[in-house]
C-alpha positions as CSV (number, residue, x, y, z in Angstrom):
1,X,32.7,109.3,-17.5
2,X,30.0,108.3,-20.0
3,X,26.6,108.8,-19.0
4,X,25.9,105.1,-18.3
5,X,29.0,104.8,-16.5
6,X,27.4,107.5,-14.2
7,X,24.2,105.6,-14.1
8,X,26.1,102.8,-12.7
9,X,28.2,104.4,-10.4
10,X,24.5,105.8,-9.1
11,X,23.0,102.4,-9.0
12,X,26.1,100.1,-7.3
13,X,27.7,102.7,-4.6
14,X,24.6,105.3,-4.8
15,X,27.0,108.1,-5.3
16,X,29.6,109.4,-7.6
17,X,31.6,112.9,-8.2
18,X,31.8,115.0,-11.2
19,X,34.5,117.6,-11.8
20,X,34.2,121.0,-13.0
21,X,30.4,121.1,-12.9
22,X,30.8,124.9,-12.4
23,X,33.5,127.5,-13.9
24,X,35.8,129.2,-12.2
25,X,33.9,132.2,-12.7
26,X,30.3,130.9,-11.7
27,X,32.0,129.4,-8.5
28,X,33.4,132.9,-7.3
29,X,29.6,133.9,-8.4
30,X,27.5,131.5,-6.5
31,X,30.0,132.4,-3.7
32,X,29.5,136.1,-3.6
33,X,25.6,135.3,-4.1
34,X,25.1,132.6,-1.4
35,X,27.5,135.1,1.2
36,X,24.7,138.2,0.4
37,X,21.6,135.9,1.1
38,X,24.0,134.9,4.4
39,X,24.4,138.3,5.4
40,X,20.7,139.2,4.0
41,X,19.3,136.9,6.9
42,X,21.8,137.7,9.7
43,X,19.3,138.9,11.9
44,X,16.5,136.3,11.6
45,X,19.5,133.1,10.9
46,X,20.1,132.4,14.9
47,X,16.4,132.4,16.2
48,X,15.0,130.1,13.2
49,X,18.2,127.3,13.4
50,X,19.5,128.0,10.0
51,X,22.8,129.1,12.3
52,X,24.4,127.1,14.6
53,X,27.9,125.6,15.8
54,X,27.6,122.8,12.9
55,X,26.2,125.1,9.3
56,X,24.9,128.2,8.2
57,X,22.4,127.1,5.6
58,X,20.0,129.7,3.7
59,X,16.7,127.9,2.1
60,X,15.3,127.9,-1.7
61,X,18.0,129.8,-2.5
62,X,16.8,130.2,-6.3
63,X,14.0,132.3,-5.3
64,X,16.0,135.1,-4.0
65,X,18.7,135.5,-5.8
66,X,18.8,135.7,-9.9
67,X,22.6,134.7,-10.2
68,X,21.9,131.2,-7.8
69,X,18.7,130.8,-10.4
70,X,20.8,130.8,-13.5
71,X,23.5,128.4,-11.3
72,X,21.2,125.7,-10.8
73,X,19.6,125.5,-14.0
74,X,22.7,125.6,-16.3
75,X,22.6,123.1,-18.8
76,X,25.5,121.4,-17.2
77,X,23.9,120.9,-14.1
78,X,20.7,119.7,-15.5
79,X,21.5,117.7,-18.1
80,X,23.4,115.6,-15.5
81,X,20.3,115.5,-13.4
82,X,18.4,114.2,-16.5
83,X,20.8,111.2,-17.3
84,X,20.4,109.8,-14.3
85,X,17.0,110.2,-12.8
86,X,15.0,110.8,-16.5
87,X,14.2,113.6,-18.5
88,X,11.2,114.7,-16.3
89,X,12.5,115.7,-13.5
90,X,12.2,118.4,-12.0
91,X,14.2,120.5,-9.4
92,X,12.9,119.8,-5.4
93,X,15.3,121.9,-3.7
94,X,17.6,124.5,-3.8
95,X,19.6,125.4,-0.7
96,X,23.1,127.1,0.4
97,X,25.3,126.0,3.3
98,X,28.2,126.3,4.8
99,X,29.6,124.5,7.1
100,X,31.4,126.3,10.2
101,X,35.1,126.6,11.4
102,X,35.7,124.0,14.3
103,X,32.5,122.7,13.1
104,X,32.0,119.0,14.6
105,X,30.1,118.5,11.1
106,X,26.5,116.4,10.9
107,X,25.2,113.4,12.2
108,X,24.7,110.8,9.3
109,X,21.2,110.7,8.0
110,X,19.4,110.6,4.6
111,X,17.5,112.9,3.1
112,X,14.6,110.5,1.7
113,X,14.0,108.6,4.6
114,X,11.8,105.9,3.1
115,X,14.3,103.9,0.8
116,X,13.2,102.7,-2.9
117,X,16.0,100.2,-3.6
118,X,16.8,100.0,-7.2
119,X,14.6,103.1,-8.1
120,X,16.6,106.6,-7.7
121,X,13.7,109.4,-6.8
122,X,15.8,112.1,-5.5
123,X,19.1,113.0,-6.9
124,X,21.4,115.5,-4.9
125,X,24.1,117.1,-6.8
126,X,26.0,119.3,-4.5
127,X,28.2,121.3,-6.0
128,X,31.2,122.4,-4.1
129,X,32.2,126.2,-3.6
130,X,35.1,125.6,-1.7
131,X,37.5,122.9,-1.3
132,X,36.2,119.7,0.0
133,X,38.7,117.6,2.3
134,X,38.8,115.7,5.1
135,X,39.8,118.8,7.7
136,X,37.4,121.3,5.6
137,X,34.2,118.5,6.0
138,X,34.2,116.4,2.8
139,X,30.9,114.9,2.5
140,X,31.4,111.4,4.2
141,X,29.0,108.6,2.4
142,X,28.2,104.7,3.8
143,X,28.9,103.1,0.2
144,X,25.9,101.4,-1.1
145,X,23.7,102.3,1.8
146,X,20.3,103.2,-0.3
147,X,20.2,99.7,-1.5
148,X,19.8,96.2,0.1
149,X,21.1,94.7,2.7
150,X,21.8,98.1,3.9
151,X,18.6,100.2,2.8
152,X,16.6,98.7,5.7
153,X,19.1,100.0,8.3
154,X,18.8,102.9,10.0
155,X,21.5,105.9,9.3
156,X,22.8,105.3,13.1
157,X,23.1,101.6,12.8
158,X,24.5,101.6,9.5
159,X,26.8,104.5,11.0
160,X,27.9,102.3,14.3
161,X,29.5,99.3,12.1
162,X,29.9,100.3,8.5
163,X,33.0,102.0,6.9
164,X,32.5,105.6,6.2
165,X,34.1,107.4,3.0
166,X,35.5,110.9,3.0
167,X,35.0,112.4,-0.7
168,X,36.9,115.0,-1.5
169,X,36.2,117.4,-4.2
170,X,37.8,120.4,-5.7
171,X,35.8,123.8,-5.9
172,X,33.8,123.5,-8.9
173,X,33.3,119.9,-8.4
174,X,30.1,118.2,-7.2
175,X,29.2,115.2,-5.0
176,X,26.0,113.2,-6.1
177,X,24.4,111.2,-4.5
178,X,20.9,109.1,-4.5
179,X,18.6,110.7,-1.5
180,X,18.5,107.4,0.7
181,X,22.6,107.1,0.5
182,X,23.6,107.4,4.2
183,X,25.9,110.8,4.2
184,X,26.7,114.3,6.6
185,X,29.1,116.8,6.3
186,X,32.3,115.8,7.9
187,X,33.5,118.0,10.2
188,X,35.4,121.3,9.8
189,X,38.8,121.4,11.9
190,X,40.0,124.4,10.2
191,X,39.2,128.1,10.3
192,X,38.1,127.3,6.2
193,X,34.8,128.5,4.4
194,X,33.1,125.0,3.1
195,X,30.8,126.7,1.4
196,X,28.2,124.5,-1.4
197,X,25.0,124.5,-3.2
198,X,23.0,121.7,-2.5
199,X,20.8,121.0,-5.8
200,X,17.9,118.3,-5.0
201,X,16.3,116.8,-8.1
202,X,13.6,114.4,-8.0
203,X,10.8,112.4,-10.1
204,X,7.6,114.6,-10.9
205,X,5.2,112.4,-9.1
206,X,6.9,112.7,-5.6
207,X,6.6,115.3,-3.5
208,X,9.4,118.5,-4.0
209,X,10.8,120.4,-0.9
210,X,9.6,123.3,-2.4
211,X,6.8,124.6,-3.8
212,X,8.8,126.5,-6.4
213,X,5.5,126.8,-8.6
214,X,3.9,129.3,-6.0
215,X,7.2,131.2,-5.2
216,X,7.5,132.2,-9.1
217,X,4.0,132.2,-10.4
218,X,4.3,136.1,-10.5
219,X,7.1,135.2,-13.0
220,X,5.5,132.4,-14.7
221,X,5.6,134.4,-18.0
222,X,9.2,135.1,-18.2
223,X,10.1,131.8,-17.7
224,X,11.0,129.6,-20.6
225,X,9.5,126.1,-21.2
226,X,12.3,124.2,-20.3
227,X,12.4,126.3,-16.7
228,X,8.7,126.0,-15.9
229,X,9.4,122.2,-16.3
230,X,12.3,122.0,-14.3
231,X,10.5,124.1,-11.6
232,X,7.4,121.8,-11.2
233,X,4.8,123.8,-13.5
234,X,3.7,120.7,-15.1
235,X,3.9,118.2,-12.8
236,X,1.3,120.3,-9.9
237,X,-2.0,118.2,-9.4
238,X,-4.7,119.5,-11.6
239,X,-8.0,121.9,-10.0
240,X,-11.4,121.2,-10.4
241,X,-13.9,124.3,-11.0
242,X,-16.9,123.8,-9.6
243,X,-18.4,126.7,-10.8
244,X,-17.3,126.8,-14.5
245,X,-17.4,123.1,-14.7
246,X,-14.0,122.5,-16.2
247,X,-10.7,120.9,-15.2
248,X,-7.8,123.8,-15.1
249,X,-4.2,123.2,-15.7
């Protein structure tokens, strides 16, 4: 699909998939990677809510582990990002999840709850580890839902009396949606991992999840140019020094 095919795909429906984002190989990686950052918070997962009956989800996921780092910046990834939201964006969010066996999946919501019809701010790309279908927990979307009529609606009106699709994508594939579509994770009938990345790009002017600037600013110098953009360096407001009198980047 061309990239203004994509672009339109965004702008109509508000979502759209895109195969083979990942390899093989960097699939079986980000696997192996987001199961040791699981495992890694085991003890804390429970008592903080990032476990329950519904997902296992592990936060800023780039910041602890270098392979999930590489993941979400490859060039694939992010030049897909930048065709459809601009070449300035920047990366908001970076989490894991997997949603559980005999999981009942999640209530419909959106993840940019103020809606900006006909402006896309946040892009989520979620990139799927395991197979998405409808008895693993495809991602279910409300077609055109961050635009209007729909876009002043909440997620449970829209929910109670519009159809709901089921995507399903292969592992390697990714599901991308606009951050006001109305979507959840389906639920999980099987005993199946459903395992993804979810990859949350936005504008530079809006406000990331993350404060990704302050989690690597002790690695500030090994980053490249093109990663210190895409991880917010130079879109943070600017300081004043009182003292010295000058303005400091």
């Amino acid at each position: 699909m061309s990239s203004l095919a994509l672009s339109e795909a965004l702008a109509t429906n508000g979502w759209l998939t895109v195969d083979s984002i990942l390899s093989p190989s960097q699939v079986e990686t980000a696997r192996l990677a987001l199961d040791e950052l699981f495992e890694s918070e085991a003890d804390i997962a429970d008592d903080r809510g990032w476990h329950n009956e519904i997902y296992r989800v592990s936060y800023a996921i780039i910041a602890k582990h270098p392979a999930l780092f590489e993941i979400a910046l490859r060039p694939k990834v992010v030049a897909l990002a930048r065709d459809l939201i601009g070449t300035d964006c920047v990366l908001a969010s970076a989490n894991g999840i997997d949603i559980m066996a005999n999981s009942t999946g999640q209530r419909l919501h959106r993840d940019h709850r103020e809606t900006t019809p006909g402006r896309t701010l946040y892009l989520h790309i979620v990139c799927a580890l395991d197979s998405f279908r409808t008895e693993t927990g495809a991602t279910l979307v409300v077609n055109a839902s961050h635009r209007q009529p729909l876009a002043e609606r909440s997620p449970d009106e829209i929910s109670a009396s519009e159809k709901t699709l089921r995507v399903e994508v292969a592992p390697g594939a990714a599901v991308v949606f606009d951050g006001c579509v109305v979507h959840g994770a389906g639920p999980n009938s099987t005993s199946e991992r459903r395992r993804a990345l979810h990859l949350f790009f936005a504008k530079p002017w809006v406000q990331p999840h993350w404060d990704f600037p302050a989690m690597f600013a002790h690695r500030e110098s090994e980053l490249t140019d093109d990663q210190r953009q895409l991880l917010g360096f130079n879109s943070r407001p600017r300081r004043f020094n009182i003292k010295e009198r000058i303005i400091e980047s």
